[in-house]
C-alpha positions as CSV (number, residue, x, y, z in Angstrom):
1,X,41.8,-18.9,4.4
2,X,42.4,-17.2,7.6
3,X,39.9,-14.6,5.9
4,X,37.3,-17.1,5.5
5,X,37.8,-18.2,9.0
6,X,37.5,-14.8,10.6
7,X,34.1,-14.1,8.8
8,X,32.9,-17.5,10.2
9,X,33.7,-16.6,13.8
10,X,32.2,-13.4,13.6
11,X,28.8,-15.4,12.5
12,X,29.3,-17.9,15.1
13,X,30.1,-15.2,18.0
14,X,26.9,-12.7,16.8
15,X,24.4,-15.7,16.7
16,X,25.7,-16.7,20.0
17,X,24.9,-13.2,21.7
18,X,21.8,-13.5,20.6
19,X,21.8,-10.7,17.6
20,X,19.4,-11.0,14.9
21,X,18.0,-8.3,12.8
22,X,14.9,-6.3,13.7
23,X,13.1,-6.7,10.3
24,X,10.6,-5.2,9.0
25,X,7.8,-3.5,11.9
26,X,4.4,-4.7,10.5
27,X,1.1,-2.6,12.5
28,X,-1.8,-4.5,13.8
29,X,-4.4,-4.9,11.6
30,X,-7.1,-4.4,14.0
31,X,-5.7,-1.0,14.7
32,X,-8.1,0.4,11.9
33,X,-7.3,3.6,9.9
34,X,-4.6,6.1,10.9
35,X,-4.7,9.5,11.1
36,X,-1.5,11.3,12.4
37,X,-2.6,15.0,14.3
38,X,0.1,17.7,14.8
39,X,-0.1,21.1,16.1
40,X,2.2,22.2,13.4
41,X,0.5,21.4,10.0
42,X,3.2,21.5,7.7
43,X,5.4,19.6,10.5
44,X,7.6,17.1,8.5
45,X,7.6,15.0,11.5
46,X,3.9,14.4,10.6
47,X,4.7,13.7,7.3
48,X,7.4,11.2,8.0
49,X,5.4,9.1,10.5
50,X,2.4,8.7,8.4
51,X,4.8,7.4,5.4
52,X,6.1,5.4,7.8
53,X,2.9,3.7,9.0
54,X,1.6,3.4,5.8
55,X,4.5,1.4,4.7
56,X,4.1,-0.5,8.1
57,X,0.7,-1.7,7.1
58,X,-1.6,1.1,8.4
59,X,-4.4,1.9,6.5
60,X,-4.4,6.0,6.0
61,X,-7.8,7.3,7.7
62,X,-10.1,9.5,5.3
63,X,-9.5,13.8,6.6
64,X,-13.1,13.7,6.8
65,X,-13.7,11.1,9.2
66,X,-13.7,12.0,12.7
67,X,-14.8,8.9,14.5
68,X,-13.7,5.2,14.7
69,X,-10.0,6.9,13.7
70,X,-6.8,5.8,15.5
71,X,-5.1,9.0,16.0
72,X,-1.4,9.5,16.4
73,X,-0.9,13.2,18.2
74,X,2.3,15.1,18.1
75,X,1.8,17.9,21.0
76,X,4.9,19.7,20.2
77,X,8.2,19.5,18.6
78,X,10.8,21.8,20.3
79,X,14.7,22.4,18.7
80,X,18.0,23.1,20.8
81,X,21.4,23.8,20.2
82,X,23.6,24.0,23.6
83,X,27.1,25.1,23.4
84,X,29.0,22.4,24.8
85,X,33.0,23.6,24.2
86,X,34.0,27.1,24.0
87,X,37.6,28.5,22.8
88,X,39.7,31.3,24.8
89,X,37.2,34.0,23.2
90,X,34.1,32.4,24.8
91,X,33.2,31.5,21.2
92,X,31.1,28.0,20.7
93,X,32.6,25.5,19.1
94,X,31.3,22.4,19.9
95,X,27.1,22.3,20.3
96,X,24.5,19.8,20.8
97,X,21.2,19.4,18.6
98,X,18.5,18.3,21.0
99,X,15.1,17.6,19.7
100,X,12.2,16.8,21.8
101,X,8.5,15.4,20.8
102,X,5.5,15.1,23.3
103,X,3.2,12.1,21.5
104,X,-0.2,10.5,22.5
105,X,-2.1,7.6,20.4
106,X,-5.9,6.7,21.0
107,X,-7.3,4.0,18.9
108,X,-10.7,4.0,17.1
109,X,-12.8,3.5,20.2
110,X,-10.7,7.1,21.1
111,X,-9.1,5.0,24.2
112,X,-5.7,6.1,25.2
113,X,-3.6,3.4,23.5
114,X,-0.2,5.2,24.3
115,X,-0.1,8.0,27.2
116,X,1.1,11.6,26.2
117,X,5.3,10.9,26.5
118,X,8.1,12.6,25.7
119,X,10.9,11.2,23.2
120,X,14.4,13.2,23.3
121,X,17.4,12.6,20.9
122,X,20.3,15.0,21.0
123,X,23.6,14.7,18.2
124,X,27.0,16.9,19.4
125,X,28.9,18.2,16.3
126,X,31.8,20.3,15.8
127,X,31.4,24.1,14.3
128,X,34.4,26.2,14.4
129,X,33.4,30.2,14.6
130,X,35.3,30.8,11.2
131,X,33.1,28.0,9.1
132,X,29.7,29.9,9.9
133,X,28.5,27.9,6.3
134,X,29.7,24.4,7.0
135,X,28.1,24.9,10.9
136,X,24.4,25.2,9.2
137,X,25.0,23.0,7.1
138,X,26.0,20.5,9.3
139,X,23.4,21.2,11.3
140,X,21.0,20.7,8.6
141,X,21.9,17.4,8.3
142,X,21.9,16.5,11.7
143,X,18.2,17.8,12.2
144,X,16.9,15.4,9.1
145,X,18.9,12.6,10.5
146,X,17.0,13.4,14.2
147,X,13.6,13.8,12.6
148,X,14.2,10.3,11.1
149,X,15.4,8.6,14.0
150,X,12.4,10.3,15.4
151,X,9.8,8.8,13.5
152,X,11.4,5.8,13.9
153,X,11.6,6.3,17.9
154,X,7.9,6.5,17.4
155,X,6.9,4.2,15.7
156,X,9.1,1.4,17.8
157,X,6.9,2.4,20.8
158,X,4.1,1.7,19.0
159,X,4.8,-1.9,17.8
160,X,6.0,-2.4,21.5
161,X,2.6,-1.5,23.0
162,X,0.6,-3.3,20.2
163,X,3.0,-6.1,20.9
164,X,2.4,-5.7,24.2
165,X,-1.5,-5.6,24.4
166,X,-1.7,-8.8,22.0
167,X,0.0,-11.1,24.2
168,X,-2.3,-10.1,27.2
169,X,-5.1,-10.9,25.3
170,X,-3.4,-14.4,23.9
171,X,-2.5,-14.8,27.5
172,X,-4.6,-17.4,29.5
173,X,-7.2,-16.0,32.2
């Protein structure tokens, strides 16, 4: 009983706050096929955001096409690991993954839709000198976990701006 009643003020106190999940990011329609440009072309970033989009409701553009294409730019990708703890030795033990992506979008009219911007996500993790296996491994992880957050960084930004741009044109003159 007292079960049942905890569970029901836990609903009662998130619905108050005002919490409600994000669902599912649907594209605009009007934003035409998608191409996503890298500098890198086997980056997985790439990859990632143009599954993403796709599942989003973009329509992939045609590699051929080069005009009336919304285009998604990654400028650059850059990795870091920063030590962050060090033992008596002045070995690392403690580092931070940072991951940084520069990012434009134009739309099919090639107007700047989203302004060249920087995104930046860092993780800290743990990686005694003795486990030099477990430390890549970890970081491994970390880095798929950051490209994936990443894309969906991205992609956030770009509902927010097509969000944005729909309510000034729904908004009265």
């Amino acid at each position: 009983m007292i079960r049942k009643l905890l569970i029901l003020v836990c609903f009662v106190v998130l619905a108050g706050c005002g919490f409600h999940p994000r669902g599912a990011m649907v594209l605009p329609e009007d934003l035409g096929p998608l191409r996503v440009v890298s500098s890198d072309p086997y980056s997985p970033l790439a990859e990632s955001l143009s599954e993403a989009m796709t599942r989003a409701g973009a329509m992939p553009a045609d590699p051929s096409l080069t005009t009336g294409v919304s285009t998604l730019e990654i400028h650059s990708e850059r990795w870091g690991d920063i030590p962050i703890a060090i033992d008596q030795q002045g070995r690392a033990l403690e580092f931070s993954l940072k991951y940084a992506v520069v990012f434009s979008m134009r739309d099919t009219l090639d107007k700047e839709i989203i302004p060249q911007q920087v995104v930046e996500l860092s993780r800290d993790y743990v990686a005694p000198p003795a486990d030099a296996i477990g430390r890549s491994s970890e970081r491994d992880l970390l880095a798929k976990e950051l490209r994936r957050e990443m894309s969906a960084t991205i992609l956030r930004r770009i509902d927010t701006v097509s969000k944005r741009a729909r309510a000034v044109e729904a908004a009265p003159q």
